[in-house]
N, C-alpha and C positions, 0 to 999 in steps of 0.2 A: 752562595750559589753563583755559578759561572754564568755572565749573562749571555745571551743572544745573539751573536755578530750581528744579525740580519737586523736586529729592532736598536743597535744602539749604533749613533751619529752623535755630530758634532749642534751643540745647539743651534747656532746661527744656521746649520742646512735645515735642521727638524724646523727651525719656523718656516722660512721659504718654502720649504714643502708643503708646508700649513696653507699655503699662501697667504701669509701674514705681510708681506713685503717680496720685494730683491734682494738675494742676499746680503748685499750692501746696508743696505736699510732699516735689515732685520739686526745687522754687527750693531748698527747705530743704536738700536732701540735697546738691545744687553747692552752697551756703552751705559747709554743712557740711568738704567737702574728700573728700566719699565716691566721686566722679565722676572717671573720667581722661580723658580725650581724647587717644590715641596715646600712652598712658602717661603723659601729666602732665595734673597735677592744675588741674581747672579751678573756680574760685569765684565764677564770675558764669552768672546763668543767660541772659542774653542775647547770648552768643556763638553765632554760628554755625557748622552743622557741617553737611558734605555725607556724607551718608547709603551715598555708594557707593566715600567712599575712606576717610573718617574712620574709628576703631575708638572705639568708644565703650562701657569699664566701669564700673559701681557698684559699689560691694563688691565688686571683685575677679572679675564677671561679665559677660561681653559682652552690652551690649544690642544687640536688632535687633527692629524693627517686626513685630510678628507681624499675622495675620490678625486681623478686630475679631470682639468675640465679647459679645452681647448676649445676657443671660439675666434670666428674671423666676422668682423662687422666692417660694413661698409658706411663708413661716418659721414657725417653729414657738415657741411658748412655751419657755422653756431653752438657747437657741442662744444666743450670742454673736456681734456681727458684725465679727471677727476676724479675720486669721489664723493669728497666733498667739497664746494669750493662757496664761501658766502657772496664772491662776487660775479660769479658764473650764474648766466640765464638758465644753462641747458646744459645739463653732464651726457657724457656717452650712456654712462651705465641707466641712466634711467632708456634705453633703448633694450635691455637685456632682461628678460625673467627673472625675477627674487630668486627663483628655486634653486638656480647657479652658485646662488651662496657668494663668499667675497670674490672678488675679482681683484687682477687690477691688467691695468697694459704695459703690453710690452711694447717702449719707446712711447713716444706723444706725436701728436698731427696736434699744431697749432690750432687753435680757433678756428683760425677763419680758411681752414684747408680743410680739402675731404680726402676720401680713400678709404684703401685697405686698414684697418688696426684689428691686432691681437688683442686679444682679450683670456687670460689664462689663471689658475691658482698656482700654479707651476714657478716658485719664485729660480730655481736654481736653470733651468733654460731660460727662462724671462733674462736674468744677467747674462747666461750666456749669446743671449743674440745680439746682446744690444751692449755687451763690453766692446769697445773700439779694437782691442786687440784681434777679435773673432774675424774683424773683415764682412759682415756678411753684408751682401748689396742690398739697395733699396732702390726702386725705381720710382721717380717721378713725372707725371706729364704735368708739364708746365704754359701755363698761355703766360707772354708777357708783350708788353709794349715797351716800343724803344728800336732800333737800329740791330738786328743781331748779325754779325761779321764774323767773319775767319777768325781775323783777328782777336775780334770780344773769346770765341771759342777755346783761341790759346792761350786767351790769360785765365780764364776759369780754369785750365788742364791744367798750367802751369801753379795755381794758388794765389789765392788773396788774402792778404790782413785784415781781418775787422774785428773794431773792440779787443786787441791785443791774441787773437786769435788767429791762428791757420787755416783758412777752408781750401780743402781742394776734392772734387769730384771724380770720379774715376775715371766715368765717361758723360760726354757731353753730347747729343745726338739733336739735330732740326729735321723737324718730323713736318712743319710748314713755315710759310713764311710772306707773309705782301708789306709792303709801304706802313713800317710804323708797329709791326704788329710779329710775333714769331710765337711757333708752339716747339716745344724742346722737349726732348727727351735725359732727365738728367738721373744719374747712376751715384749714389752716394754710400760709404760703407763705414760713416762713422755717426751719423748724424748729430751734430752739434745743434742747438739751439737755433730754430728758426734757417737751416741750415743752406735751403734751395733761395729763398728769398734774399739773405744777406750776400750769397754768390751773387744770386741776379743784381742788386743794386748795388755791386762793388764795379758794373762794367754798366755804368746807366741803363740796366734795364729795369722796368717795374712790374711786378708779379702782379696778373691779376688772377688767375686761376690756377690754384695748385691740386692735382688730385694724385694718390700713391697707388701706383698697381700692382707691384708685387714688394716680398717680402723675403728675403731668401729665395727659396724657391716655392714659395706660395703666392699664389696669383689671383688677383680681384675677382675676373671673369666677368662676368654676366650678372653678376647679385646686387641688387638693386637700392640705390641711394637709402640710407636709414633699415637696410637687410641686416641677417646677421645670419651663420649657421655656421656648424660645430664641425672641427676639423676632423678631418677621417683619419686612421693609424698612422696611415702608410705617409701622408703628411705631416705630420709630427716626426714621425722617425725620419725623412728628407729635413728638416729641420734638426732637428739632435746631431744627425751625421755632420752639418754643414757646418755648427757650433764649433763640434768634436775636430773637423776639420781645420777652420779657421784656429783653433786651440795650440795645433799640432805646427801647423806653421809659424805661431806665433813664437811657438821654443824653440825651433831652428834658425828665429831672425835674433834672435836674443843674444 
């Protein structure tokens, strides 16, 4: 029998979609040998599998494509963005309803940062926003102390090394500023590890408030420290476009 176009994919997308992982993650886990298909074990993530007769477990757990479920939380200082972490006080996801089923985030906010984070089962946009290639911007309002200058300004534009790495910002904006003390507005579209902070301490400044207001083009607004509420279509689709965007440029720089 001819199968389905519509119900047969590549297995590493059918998990992501599962929201099992990033698609990245999800490659890792069929790497890995944690994946079976009809009970045996599959190690490549570009096999195909039809959705309506294949059985497909992880760990020893059936997946199956659930309903997609997009959420924007506004995180709180002391959260982790986990699921599980044994050295962690406080995960995000205990801020979210069971009924939501697995989650996970798209990109991380440090510890000790707050803001905007995604929250989605959506593994194949989740990679797409947060692959470097995409470009997409992330805004952060930053309090720090230290001297901030012209100067400090053009070497964050121009790029810093730290830890063997690249950081450079896209845009750097001073939103305030008195004796010792500055609030910045900084634009990043890759985010690297600890990404606003390691900028700031590469030109002596010290972070002490980090919070994330938007996301692409999705925006904190008004929703209140440890909030959370579920993005609307037309949000989601402003996101997908902006992926699909960032995507399209990426093969013309190629």
């Amino acid at each position: 029998m001819e199968k389905n176009s519509d119900r047969v994919m590549r297995l590493a997308k059918y998990l992501a979609s599962a929201g099992i992982a990033s698609r990245r993650r999800c490659e890792e886990l069929i790497r890995e040998g944690r994946v079976l298909v009809n009970g045996e074990p599959v190690l490549t993530p570009a096999m195909n599998i039809d959705s309506a007769v294949d059985v497909v477990t992880c760990e020893g757990k059936e997946v199956k494509i659930e309903e997609r479920t997009y959420l924007l939380l506004h995180k709180p200082a002391g959260y982790t963005c986990s699921a599980s972490d044994p050295h962690a006080k406080k995960l995000v996801f205990e801020l979210i309803p069971k009924r939501f089923g697995r989650l996970f985030t798209v990109g991380r906010l440090d510890r000790d940062s707050e803001g905007l984070l995604i929250l989605t089962n959506d593994g194949d946009l989740a990679q797409d926003l947060t692959h470097p290639s995409r470009q997409v911007p992330k805004q952060y309002l930053v309090s720090c102390e230290g001297n901030f200058t012209t100067a400090k300004r053009r070497q964050m534009l121009d790029g810093v090394y730290d830890g063997g790495e690249f950081l450079r910002p896209s845009a750097v904006e001073q939103r305030g500023h008195f004796r010792g003390h500055a609030e910045l507005l900084i634009t990043l579209t890759e985010g690297k590890k600890r990404e606003v902070r390691r900028l700031c301490r590469a030109v002596d400044l010290m972070v002490t408030a980090l919070r994330r207001i938007s996301f692409g083009s999705v925006e904190l607004g008004n929703l209140t420290l440890g909030s959370w509420r579920q993005l609307g279509n037309v949000e989601v689709e402003a996101l997908r476009q902006m992926a699909a965007k960032g995507a399209k440029g990426a093969v013309r720089g190629a």
